[in-house]
Every structure is written in C-alpha cells, then in structure tokens.
C-alpha positions in Angstrom: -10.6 -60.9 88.8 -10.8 -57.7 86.2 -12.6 -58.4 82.9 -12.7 -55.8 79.8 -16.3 -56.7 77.8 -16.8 -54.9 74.8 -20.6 -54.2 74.5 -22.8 -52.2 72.2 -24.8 -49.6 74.0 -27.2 -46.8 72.5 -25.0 -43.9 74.5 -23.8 -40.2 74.2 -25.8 -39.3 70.8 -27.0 -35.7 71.8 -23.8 -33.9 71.1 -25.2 -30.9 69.8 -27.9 -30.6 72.2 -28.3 -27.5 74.2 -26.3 -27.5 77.6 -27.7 -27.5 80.9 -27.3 -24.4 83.0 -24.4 -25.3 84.9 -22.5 -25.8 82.0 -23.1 -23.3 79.6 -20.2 -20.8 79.1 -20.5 -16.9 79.3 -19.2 -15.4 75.8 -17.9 -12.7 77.5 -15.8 -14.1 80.0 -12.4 -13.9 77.8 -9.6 -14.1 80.8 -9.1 -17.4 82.6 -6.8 -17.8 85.8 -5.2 -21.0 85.4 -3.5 -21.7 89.0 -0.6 -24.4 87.7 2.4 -22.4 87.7 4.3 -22.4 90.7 6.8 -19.7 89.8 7.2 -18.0 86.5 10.0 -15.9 87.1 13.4 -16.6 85.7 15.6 -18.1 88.4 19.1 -16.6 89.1 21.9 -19.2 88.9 25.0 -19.2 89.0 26.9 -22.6 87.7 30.2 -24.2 87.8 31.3 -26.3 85.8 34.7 -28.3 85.1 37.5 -28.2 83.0 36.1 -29.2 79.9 32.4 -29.4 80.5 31.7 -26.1 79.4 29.1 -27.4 77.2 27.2 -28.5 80.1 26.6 -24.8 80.7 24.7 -24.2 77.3 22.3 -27.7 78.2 21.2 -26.0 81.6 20.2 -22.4 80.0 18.5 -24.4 77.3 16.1 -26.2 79.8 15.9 -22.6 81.7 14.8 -21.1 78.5 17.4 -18.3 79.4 20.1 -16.5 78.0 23.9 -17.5 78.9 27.4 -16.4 79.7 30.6 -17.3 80.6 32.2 -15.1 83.6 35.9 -15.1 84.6 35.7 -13.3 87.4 32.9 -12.3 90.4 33.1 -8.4 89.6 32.3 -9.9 85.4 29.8 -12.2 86.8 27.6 -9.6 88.8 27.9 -7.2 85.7 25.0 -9.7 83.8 21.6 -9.6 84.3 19.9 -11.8 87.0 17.9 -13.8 84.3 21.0 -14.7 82.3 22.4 -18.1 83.2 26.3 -17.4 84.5 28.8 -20.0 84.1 31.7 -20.0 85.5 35.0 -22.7 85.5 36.0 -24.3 88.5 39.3 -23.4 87.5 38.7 -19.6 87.7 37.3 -19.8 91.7 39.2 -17.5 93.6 38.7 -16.1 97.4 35.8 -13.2 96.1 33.3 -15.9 95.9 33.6 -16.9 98.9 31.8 -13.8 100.4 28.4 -14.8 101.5 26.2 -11.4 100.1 25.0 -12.4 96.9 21.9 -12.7 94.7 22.3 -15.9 93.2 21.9 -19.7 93.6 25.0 -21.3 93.2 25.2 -24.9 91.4 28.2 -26.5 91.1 27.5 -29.3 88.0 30.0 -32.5 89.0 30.8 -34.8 86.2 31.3 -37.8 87.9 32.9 -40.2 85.0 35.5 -37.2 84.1 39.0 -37.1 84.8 38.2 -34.1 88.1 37.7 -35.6 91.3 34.7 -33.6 93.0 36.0 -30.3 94.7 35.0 -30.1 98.4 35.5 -27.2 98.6 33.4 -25.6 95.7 31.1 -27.8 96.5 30.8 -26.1 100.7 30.8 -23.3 98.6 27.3 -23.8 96.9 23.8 -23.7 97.5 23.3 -27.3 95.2 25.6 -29.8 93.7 24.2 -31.7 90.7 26.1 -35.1 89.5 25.7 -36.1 86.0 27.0 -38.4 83.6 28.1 -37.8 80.0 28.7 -41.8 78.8 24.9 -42.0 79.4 23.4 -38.1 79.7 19.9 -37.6 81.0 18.6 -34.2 80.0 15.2 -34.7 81.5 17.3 -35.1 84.5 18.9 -31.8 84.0 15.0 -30.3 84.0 13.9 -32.4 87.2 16.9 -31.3 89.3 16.7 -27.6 88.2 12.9 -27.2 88.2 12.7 -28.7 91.8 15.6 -26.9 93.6 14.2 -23.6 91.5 10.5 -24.3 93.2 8.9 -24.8 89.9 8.0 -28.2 90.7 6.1 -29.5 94.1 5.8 -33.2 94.3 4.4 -32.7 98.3 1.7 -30.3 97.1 0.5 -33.4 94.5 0.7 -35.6 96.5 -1.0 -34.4 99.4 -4.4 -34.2 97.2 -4.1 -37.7 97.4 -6.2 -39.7 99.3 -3.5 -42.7 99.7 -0.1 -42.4 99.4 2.6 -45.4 99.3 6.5 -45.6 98.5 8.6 -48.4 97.5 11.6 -49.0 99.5 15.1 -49.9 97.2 16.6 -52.2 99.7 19.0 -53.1 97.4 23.2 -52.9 98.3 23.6 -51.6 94.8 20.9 -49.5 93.3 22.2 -50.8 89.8 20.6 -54.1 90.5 16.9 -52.4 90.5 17.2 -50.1 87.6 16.5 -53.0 84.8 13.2 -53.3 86.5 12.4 -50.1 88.1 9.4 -49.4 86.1 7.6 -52.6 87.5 8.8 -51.7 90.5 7.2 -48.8 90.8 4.2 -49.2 89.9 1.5 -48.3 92.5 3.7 -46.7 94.3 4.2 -42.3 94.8 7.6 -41.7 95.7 11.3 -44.5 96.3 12.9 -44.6 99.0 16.8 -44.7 98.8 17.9 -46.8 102.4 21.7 -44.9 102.1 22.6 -47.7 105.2 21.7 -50.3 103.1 24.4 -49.5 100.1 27.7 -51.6 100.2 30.1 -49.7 98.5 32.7 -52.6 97.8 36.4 -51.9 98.6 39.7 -53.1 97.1 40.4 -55.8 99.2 36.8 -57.4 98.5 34.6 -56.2 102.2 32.7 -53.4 102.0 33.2 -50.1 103.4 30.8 -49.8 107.1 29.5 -47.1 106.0 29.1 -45.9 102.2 30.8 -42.6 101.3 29.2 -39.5 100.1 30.9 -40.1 96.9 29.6 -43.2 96.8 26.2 -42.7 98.3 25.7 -39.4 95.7 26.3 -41.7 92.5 24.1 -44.1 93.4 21.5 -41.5 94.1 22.4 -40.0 90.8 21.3 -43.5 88.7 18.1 -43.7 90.8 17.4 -40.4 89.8 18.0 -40.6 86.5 16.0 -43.9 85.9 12.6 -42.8 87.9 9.9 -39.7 87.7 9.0 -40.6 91.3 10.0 -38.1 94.0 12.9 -39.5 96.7 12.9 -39.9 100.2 16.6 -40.0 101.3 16.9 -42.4 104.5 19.7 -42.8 106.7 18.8 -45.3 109.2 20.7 -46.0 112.7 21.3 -49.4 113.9 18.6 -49.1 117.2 16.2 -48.7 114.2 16.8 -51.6 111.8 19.5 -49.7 110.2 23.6 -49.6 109.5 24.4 -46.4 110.3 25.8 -45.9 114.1 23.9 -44.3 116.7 26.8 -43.0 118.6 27.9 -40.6 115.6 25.1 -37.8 115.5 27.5 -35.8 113.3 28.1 -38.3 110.7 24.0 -38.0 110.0 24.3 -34.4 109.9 26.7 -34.5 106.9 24.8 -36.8 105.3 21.1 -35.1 105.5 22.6 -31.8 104.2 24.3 -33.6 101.2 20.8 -34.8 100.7 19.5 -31.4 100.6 22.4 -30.4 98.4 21.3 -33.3 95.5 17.9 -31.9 95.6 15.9 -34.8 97.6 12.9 -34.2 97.1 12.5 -35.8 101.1 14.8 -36.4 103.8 14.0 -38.4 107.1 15.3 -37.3 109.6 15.3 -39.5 113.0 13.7 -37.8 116.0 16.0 -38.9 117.9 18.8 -37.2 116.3 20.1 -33.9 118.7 17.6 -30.9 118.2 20.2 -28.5 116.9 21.2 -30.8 114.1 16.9 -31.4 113.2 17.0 -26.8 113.5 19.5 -26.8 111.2 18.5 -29.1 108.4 14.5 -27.7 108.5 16.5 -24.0 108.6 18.2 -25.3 105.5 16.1 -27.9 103.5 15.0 -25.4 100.5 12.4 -27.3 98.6 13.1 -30.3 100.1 10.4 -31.8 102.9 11.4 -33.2 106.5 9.8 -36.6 107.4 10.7 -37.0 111.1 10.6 -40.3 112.2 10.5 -42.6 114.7 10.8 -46.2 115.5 10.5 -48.2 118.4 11.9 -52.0 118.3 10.7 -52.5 122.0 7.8 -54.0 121.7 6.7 -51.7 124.8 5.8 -48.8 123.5 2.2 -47.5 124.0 0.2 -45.5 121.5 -2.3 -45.1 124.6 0.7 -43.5 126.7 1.1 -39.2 126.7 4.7 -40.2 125.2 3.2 -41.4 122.3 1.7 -37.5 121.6 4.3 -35.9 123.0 6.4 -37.4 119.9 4.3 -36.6 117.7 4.5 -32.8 118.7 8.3 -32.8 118.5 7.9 -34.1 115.3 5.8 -31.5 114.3 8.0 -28.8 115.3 10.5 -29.9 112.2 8.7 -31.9 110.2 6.4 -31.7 106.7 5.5 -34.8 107.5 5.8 -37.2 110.8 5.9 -40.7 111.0 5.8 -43.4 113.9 6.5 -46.7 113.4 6.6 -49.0 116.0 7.0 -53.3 116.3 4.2 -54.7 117.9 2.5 -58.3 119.6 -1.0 -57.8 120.0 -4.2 -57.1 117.8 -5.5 -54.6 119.8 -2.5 -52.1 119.3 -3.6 -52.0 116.3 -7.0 -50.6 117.4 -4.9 -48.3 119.8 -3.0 -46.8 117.0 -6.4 -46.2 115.4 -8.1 -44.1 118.2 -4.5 -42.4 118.2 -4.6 -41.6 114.7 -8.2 -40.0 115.0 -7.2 -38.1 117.8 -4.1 -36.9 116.1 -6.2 -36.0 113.3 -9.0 -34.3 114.9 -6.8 -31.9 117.0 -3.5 -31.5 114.5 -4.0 -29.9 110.9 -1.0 -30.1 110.3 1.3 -32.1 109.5 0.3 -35.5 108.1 0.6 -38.2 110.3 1.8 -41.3 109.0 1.6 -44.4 111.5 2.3 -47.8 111.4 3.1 -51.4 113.5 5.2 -53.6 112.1 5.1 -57.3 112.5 3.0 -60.0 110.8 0.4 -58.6 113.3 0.8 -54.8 112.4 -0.3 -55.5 108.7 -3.4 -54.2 109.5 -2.3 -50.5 110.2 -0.8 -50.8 106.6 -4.2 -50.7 105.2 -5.6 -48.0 107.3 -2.7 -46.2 106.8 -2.8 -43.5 104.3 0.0 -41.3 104.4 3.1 -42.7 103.1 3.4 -46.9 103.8 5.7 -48.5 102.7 5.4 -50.8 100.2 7.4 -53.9 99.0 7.8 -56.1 95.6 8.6 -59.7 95.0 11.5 -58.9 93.2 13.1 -56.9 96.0 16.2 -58.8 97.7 14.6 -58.1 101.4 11.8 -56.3 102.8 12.7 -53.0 104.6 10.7 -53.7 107.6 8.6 -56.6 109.2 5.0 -57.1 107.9 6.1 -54.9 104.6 3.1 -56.2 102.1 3.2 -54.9 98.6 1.0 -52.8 96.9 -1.3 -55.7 94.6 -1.4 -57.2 98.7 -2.5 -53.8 100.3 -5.2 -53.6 97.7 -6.7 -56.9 97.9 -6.6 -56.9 101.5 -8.3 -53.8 101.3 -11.2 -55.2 98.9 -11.7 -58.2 101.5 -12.1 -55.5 104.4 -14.7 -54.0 102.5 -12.9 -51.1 102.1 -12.1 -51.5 98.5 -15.5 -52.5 96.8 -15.9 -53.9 93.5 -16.6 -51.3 90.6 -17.3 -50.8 87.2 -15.0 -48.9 85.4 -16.1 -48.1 81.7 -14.1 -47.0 78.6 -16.7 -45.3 76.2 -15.3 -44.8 72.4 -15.3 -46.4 68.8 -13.7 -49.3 67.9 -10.1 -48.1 67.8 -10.5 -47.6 71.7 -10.6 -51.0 72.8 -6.6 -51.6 72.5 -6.1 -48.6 75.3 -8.9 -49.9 77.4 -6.8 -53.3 77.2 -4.2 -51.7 78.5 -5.9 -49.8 81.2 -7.4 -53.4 82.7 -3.8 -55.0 82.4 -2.9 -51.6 84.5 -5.9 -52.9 86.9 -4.4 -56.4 87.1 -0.8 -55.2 87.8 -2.2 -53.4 90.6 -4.4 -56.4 92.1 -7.7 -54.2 91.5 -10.8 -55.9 92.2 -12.8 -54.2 89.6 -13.9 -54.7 86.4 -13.8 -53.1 82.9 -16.0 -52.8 80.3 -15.3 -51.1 77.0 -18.7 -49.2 75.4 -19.6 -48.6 71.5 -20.4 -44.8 71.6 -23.9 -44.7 69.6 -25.9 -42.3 68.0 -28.8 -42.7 70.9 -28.8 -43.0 74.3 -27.3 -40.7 77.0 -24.6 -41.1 79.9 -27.4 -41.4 82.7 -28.0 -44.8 82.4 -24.6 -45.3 83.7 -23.9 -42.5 86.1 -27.2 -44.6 88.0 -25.2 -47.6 88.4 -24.6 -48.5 91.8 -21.5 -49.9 91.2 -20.2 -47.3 89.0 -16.7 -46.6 89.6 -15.5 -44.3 86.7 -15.2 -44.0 82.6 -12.8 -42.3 80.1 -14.0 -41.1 76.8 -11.9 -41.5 73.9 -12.5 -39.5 71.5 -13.8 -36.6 74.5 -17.5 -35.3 74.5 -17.9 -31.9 74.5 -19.4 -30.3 77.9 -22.9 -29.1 76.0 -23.4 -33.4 76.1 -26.5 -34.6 78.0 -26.2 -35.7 81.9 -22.3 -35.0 82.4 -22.5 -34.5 86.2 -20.6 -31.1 88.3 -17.3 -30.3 85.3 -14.0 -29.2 86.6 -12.4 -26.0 85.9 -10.4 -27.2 83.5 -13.3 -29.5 81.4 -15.1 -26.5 82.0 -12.8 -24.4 80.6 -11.8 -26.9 77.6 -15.0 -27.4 76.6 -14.3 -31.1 76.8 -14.4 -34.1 78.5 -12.4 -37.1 78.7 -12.7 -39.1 82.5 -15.3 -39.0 84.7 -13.7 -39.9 88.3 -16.4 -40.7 91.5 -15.3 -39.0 94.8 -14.5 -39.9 98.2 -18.3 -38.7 99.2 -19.8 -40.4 95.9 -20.4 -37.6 93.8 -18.7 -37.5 90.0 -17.3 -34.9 88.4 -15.9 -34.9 84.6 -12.4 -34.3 84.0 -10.1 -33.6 81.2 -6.7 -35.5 81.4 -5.8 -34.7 77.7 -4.1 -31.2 78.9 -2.1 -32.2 81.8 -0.9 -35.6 79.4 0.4 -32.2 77.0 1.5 -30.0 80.0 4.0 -32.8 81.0 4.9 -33.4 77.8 6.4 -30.1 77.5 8.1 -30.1 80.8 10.0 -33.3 80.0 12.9 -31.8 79.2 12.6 -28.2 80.2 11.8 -26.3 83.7 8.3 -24.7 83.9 9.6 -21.0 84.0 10.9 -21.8 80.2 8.1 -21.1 78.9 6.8 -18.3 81.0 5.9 -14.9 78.6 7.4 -16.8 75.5 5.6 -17.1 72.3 3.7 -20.3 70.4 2.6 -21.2 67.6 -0.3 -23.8 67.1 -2.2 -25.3 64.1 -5.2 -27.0 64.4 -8.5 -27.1 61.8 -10.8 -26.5 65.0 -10.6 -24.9 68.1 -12.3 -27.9 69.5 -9.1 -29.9 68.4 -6.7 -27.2 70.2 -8.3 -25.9 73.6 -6.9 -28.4 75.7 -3.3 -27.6 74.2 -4.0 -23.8 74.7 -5.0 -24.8 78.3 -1.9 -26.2 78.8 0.2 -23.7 76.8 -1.4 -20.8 79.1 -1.0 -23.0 82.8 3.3 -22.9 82.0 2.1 -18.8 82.1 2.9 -18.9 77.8 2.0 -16.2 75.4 1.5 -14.8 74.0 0.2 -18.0 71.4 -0.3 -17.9 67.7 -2.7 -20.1 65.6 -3.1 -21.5 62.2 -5.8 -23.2 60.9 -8.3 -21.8 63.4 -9.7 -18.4 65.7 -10.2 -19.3 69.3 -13.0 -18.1 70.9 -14.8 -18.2 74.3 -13.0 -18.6 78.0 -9.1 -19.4 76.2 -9.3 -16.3 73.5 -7.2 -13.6 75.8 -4.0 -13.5 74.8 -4.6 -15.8 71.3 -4.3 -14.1 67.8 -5.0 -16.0 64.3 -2.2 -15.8 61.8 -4.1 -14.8 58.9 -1.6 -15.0 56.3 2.5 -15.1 55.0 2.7 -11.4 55.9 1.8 -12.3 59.8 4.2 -15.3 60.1 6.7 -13.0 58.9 6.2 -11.1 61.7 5.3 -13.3 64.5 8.3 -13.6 67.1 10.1 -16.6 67.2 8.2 -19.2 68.8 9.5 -21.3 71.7 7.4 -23.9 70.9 5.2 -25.4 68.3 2.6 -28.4 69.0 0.4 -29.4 65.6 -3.3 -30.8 66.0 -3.7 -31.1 62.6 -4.8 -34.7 61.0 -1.7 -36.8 59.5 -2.7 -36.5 56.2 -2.1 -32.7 56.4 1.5 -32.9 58.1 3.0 -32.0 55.1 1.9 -28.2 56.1 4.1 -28.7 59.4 8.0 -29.4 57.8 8.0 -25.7 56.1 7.3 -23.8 59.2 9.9 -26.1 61.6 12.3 -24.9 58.6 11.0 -21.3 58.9 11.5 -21.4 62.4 15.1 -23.3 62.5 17.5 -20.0 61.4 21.0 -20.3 63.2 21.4 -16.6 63.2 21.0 -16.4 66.9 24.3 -15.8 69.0 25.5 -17.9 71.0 24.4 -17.8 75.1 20.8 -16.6 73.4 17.9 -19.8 73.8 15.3 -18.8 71.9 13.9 -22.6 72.4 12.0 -25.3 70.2 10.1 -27.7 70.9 8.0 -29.5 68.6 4.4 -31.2 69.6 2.8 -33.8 67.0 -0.7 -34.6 68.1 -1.5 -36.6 64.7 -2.6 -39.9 65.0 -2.2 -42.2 61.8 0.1 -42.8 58.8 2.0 -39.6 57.8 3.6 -38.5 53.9 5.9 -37.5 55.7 7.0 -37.5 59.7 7.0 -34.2 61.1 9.1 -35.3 64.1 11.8 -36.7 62.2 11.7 -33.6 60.5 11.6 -31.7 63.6 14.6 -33.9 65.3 16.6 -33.0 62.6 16.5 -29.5 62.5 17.6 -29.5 66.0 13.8 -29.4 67.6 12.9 -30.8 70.9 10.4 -33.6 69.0 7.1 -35.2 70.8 4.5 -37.2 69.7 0.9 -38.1 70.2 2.8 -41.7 72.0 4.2 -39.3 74.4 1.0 -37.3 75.5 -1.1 -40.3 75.1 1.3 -42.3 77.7 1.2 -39.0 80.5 -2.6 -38.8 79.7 -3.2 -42.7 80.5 -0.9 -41.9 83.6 -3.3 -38.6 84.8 -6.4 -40.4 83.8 -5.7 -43.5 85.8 -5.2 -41.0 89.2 -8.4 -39.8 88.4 -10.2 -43.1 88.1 -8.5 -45.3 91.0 -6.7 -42.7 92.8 -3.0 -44.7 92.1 0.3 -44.5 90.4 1.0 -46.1 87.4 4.6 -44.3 86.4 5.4 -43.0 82.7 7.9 -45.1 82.1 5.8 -48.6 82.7 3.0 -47.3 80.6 5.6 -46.8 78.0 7.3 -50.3 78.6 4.3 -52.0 79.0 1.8 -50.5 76.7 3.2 -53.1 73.5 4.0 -50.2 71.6 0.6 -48.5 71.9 2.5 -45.4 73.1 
C-alpha cells in the first residue's frame, strides 16, 4: 500500500556552498548544443481544402509559424516560395496536378461534418489526408497531425528510451463509448491501439456492415485522435488471428494500411502473413509512420524452440520497426522457452525490438517479462483483446510479488505548499498499483541530501522549489540540470546509480508545442521577463531546444552556458526595436503582472497582412493571486495563453517518467489533479 508522510528533516541547507568539481560550470563556455529538435526547417505543403473551409488554411500556417497563400492554379502555386503555406480549393483541381514531379507534400484537409462528401480522387492524389471537425475543432490536433507527418515529432525515438513499454487496446465497436473515460484509460499505458475489425459501423436496416468502411473507420480514428496525446497503433486483424477482417482478401488490408499511413498513424501492424509485395510496399511507403509486423499463432503447436520460430522473426525484421510474436499456449514451460528465445534474439539481433508474448491464463507470465509493447487491458473495457490480457495496476503488482518490482521510497522535498502535489503524485502511485511509498520532506536550513541518497531503498525525489546544482551531494547532473543550473528530480537507474534531472524545461517545451509544430519556432524571436536568471534558465533551455532566437529579456542578463544568442532589453528605445516576438513566457512573481498587459498590447498591432503569421503565444509562470490576469489579457488580444497549471501538469507528467519509468497522460493529471493544475 503507498503512504505520503510528511516529516521534518534538517536537509538541503548549503545552497550557496561551493560546488564540487564535477559540477562547476566553465564561464567561458557561452554556446550549448541542445539536441531536441528533430527538424527545424520550414516544411513545404501544399493544402486543399473545401468549398468553404478556406479558413482552415489560415489555422494550419498559424501552427506552421509560416506565411500563406491562396493559389488558383499549379503554374500560381509553384511561383511561391517553398516556406509559404499554399492553399488551394478542391474546386480549382485540374489534370496539371496530377503530374508526379513536384516539391511539395500534399494535404488534402476533409471536413467531415460539411456538406462535401470526401473526394477519392484528391485524396489518391495526396501524400496525407487529415479529417477534422468544425462543430467541435481540435487545434492541438492540427499541431499533432502536421508536426508528425512533417518529422518534427518522433514518438518511437521516446519511447524506445524506455525501459517498459505497454499499450491499451480500444476494443470497443464504437470508439465514442471510450472517449468520456479515456484519460483513466490511459493511464500507465504508451501508446492505444485502434482494433479497425472490431468497429461496427451500424447500417440502415439495424446490422452492421462486415466490415467497417474507410469513411467509417477514418472518423472514428479522427475522435480517438483528437481525445488522446498517446501515439496509435492502427490494427487490422484477420479472422485466423482473433480478428474480423477476412483472410482470403489480401487486397482489402492493403487499402486499409495505406489509409492508415495517409491519417498519419503513428504505427501500423502489419500481419506477416500478409503477401510480401503488399508488406514492400507499405515499409516503401510508411513516411513517419513505424511497421509492427506481427504474428499470431492460435494452434497451440507452435514452438519457440523450433528454427521456424527465428525464421519469423527475420522476416519480420526485413519490414518491420518493430516485430512482434504472439502465440496461445498450454504449458508453463513455454513460457521459459519464449524466454531463452528472447535472449537469444536479443543477443544476436540489434535491431529491431522484439516484442513476445503467450497468451492464455498460463502465458501471463511472458506479460511481465515482456518489455516491448504488451498489451494492456482496463476494467472498464467491454472485452479483452486477447486471452490472459492483465491490466497495467495487475502487471505491476505481479511484478512486485516476482521480486522484480521492489518496494521504494520515493521522496518529495519542499516547503509546506508542496505537500498538495506530492498528494497527487502518491494517488498517481495508487492508480498505477505501485508498491512504493511516499514521503513528503520539510526542506531545512541544515542537513544535506546524503543521508538519503544512502538509503537502500531509495527510489527517487522531486524538489519543489529546485536546488541549484552548486547544492551539496547531488549525485552525476544531466546535460540539461547541468546546463540549467537546477535541479528538480533525482531518478535511480536501471544499474542503481542516480542522476539529477530537471523536468521544469521539458513541462515548458511542451507547453509551447501544444498547439503549434516544433519548426514554428525555429530562428524566430522571444521575449522573456524574469527578476533572475535563476528564475528563467530553464525557460531559455526550452526556448533554445525548439532552435528559437534569437531571445530577448527583461528584468534580467543571462549569463554562463545559455548567454549565446540572449540580449537584455535595457530600455523603451530597445523594445522599440526588438522584432516582433513569436512568443512571450513571464517568470515574473504575480504581484508584478501588472508590467505583462502593456507589452501583450505593444506586441498585439493588426497591421500585419493577411497570409503573414508573425505568432503569439503567451507563457505565465506566476504562481499566486494576480491584480490583474495576464492570460485573460493575453486571450483577449488574440494570444495563444498558458499558465503555470499547464507547465506544472506536463512537468508532473515528465517527472513521474523519470521517477517510475511510466505513463501518466496530460489529460488525467489535468482531470485528476482537483484543480491543482
């Protein structure tokens, strides 16, 4: 059972005592390489749109942080520069654009609850086909689909740094019926699965169509998407393998993977058994997207001892990002087998991740060795997807009765105010079936972090407020802490060693990429007022990882490893001068947000033309009682508008992957928290 304690303890007093070697910063060192941008350049896309929808045009270039045009014709449309956004009506799509050499991506935007039934044709025609919805419009969505399909975004890369990954499996005939509570869903788990041959899509005469249309299949893929951060694996599953689809139609799968690829899946199984030119053709094709081949035996004969079982695995390979086996078994001791035949597969095979599992009351055991991928289910879920499905509270506490999850003390170190987040953090623990336990620690004037670090059973500890890197007996610092000047988690690795993390700048970094693509920011300006530079590195950190600058600041100079590319504003004359900026984030206190309103105002003009996105976005890191609320000020002049609620939630979300290595999703930290974010 998980317990929070609050305790006094004489801890952390030494803050400015001198730092040990391997901390202490060179002055000199003025340029940091911060490796988080996956592609700063502008992408090159080419959308169209419907009758009528022309506005959606204007929402895509303002998450691309690019310029826009309308085009009438291909000969117009090549005319404009690669970084500006082209638009171009359905209406006005002749034969010319129908030849293959060109330089752009083509997106045909499908508004799905307008009068215009989707155009097959223009949508063969294109590279990607995003569905949308204006009764209820998403424009985080918008940033998702367009930041994935432009590479800006790479869910496989994060989550193979993981050391266990899971996904939840929407078994569901009706994805509708999951979204109210997709949040608990979710939780624990790194990506959801949509089972396509599970949807009904009801007909006119009451039955249900065998198989679900495309039209069908894309809106309800649509609503997941637009309800969940998690990435998607997009299943079609044949009847031989527990599934609806029929085996005899190999074609029929084909046209459904590469709509999958079209929607911007983040993964798409693909059955091995499907003919090899259709697997060439979807790898050949995927874009961004990752293959999972997969296989499933029902036979209860199949060997993991046998040469076959390698041999799959290799053909797999050939197509596949990752490959998965999954196969019914009787006995404990196939269980073992597929043990020794994951270590061998391991040891030989770099790449790609295997993921392999027996299913069966008796397989259940291979779900907690399992580390790649198992599938998890959830009380609330109409059926499991698969015999021996356990969920992810079960996987855990099976795991802690195996030995292989051990009992730990986690510790929240702050002031009083602390101890309503480190609530929330254990009922995070509890929701996930945890074993461990939580104890909240008074930060004192005496006493240093060593007594702790000692512990056997340490586990982990987040520091609210952060301690600054020069503090006493902080073990090896990451690049980022390091770089900071800060620390706010200290996470315990797979070999046992610690090292001390900041979470505060990637909470910020997704905050700023909630509603716009990565590359939006690239080689734009900012603007950012703080009364320290303590109080602002881990915003320039995250400014300068979306490739930002240059970056202006108020209030303070920054010095030290963040200084390149930073430049104080030193009075009215400056500010006059100072490009506009594409975004502002405030680290001032509340009680000075009055100084924020005047330069939102200052920054608001309307003079720009239209199809120019000169971009704001407003960040409020102020905690406390305001005069005056900068982001209702900000929201009204037309400002993309965040508070501390929103970086504190995608902070509590990093911070727990640090500490205990699983998923606890945005949106349930926000629905959960009781208003504390």
């Amino acid at each position: 059972m998980v317990q929070i304690q609050t305790r006094p303890m004489s801890l952390l007093s030494s803050m400015e005592s001198t730092p040990t070697p391997h901390h202490t910063l060179s002055k000199s060192r003025s340029v940091v390489e911060i490796k988080e941008l996956l592609n700063g350049d502008k992408p090159a896309l080419l959308i169209f749109y419907e009758d009528g929808q022309d506005d959606i045009l204007g929402v895509a270039a303002d998450v691309l942080g690019q310029d826009w045009n309308i085009a009438r014709s291909r000969r117009q449309a090549d005319r404009e520069s690669l970084s500006t956004i082209v638009g171009v009506s359905a209406t006005n799509v002749g034969e010319e654009w129908y030849e293959k050499d060109r330089s752009r991506t083509l997106v045909y935007f499908h508004c799905v609850d307008s009068e215009h039934p989707l155009d097959d044709s223009l949508s063969s025609l294109c590279d990607y086909e995003y569905l949308y919805t204006r009764s209820t419009f998403y424009r985080r969505d918008v940033a998702r689909y367009l930041s994935f399909i432009c590479g800006q975004i790479n869910p496989h890369r994060d989550l193979a740094r993981k050391a266990r990954t899971t996904l939840i499996s929407t078994t569901f005939p009706d994805v509708r019926a999951a979204l109210p509570n997709l949040e608990i869903l979710s939780v624990g788990a790194d990506a959801v699965e949509l089972r396509v041959d599970l949807l009904k899509e009801p007909l006119s005469d009451g039955s249900y169509a065998a198989v679900p249309s495309l039209k069908y299949v894309g809106e309800q893929l649509m609503l997941l998407r637009q309800r969940t951060e998690l990435p998607i694996i997009y299943t079609t599953r044949c009847t031989n393998e527990n599934g609806r689809f029929p085996m005899d139609d190999p074609d029929l799968f084909y046209k459904y993977l590469m709509k999958a690829i079209q929607w911007g899946c983040e993964y798409i199984d693909v059955e091995l058994w499907l003919p090899e030119d259709i697997r060439r053709t979807i790898a050949s094709m995927k874009g961004n997207s990752k293959i999972i081949s997969a296989f499933h035996d029902f036979s209860r004969t199949f060997k993991w001892t046998s040469p076959e079982a390698e041999e799959l695995f290799r053909r797999g390979a050939v197509y596949g990002d990752v490959v998965k086996m999954i196969v019914l078994v009787s006995t404990m001791q196939e269980n073992y087998e597929l043990e020794n035949f994951r270590f061998m597969i391991q040891q030989k095979y770099s790449h790609p991740p295997f993921s392999g599992l027996n299913m069966g009351p008796v397989g259940q055991f291979s779900r907690m060795m399992n580390k790649i991928f198992t599938p998890i289910t959830h009380p609330i879920l109409p059926m499991i997807a698969a015999p021996g499905q356990l969920s992810a509270a079960e996987i855990n506490q099976a795991l802690h009765s195996m030995g292989q999850m051990p009992k730990l003390d986690f510790y929240g170190i702050g002031k009083g105010g602390s101890t309503v987040q480190a609530a929330f953090i254990d009922k995070c623990f509890n929701e996930l079936s945890l074993p461990h336990q939580f104890i909240f620690v008074e930060r004192s004037p005496k006493g240093s972090l060593e007594s702790l670090l000692r512990r056997p059973n340490f586990g982990g500890a987040y520091m609210d407020p952060p301690l600054p890197t020069a503090t006493p007996c902080l073990p090896n610092l990451s690049d980022a802490a390091r770089t900071i000047g800060q620390v706010d988690t200290i996470a315990v690795r797979a070999d046992g060693s610690h090292v001390a993390e900041n979470a505060q700048w990637k909470g910020i970094r997704a905050t700023l990429i909630r509603d716009f693509v990565p590359s939006a920011y690239s080689s734009r300006a900012a603007l950012l007022l703080a009364n320290a530079e303590s109080d602002a590195a881990a915003s320039v950190f995250a400014l300068k990882s979306l490739g930002i600058g240059p970056i202006y600041t108020i209030g303070f100079t920054m010095q030290g490893p963040l200084a390149s590319g930073v430049s104080a504003v030193r009075g009215i004359d400056d500010l006059k001068l100072l490009e506009h900026p594409f975004a502002i984030i405030s680290a001032l206190p509340a009680d000075k947000s009055l100084l924020v309103g005047p330069l939102l105002k200052h920054y608001s003009g309307s003079g720009r033309q239209p199809g120019f996105t000169a971009g704001k976005v407003f960040v409020d890191l102020a905690t406390g009682q305001k005069r005056i609320d900068p982001l209702a000020v900000a929201s009204s002049l037309g400002w993309t508008a965040y508070g501390i609620a929103d970086v504190s939630a995608w902070a509590t979300v990093e911070t727990l992957r640090l500490l205990v290595g699983q998923n606890v999703p945005y949106d349930f930290v926000r629905l959960a928290s009781g208003g504390l974010y």
